[in-house]
N, C-alpha and C positions, 0 to 999 in steps of 0.2 A: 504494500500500500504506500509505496513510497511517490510514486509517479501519480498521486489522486487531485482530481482537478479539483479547485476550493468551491468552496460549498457558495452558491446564487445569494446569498446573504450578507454574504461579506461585503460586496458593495452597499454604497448608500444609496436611500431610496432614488426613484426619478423625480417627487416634489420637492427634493430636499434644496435649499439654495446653494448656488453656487460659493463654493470659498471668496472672498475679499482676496483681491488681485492689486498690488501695488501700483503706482504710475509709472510706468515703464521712464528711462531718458528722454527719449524724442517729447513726452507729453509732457514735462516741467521744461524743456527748454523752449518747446512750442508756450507754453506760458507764460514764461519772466517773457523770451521779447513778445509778448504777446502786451505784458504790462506795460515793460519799456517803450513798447510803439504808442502806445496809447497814451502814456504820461506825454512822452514826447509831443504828439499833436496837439494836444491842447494845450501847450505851453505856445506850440507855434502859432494856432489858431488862436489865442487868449492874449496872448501878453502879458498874463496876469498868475503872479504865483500864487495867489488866494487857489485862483480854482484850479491851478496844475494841483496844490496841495490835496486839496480836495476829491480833484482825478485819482490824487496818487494811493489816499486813505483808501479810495473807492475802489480802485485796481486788487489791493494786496486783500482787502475783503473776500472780493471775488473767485480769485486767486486762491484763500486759503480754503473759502467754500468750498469748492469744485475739488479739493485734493481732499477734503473732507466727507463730502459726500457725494462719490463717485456714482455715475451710474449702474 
């Protein structure tokens, strides 16, 4: 009984969810410049470091959202 195929049980069920899956590189580097480009433009659009700041609180929010709850 050495060669016995494991028992159908062993797996987990088909409802069960999927493991939590890290953010791979590509998807945090797609990010920061995703924030950088963004801070950037409305510092060029604005002229105004109120609302770049603003942009920038509202970026790393976003940011830290979406690495928080993935979909």
């Amino acid at each position: 009984m050495d060669n016995a195929v494991p028992e159908a049980s062993a797996a987990p069920p088909a409802s069960s969810p999927p493991p939590p899956r890290r953010p791979g590189a590509g998807m945090l580097l797609t990010l920061v410049n995703g924030v950088l480009a963004g801070v950037a433009s409305v510092y060029v659009g604005s002229h105004s470091v109120l609302i770049t700041v603003i942009a920038g609180i509202t970026a790393v929010l976003l940011a830290a959202m979406t690495l928080m709850f993935p979909r």
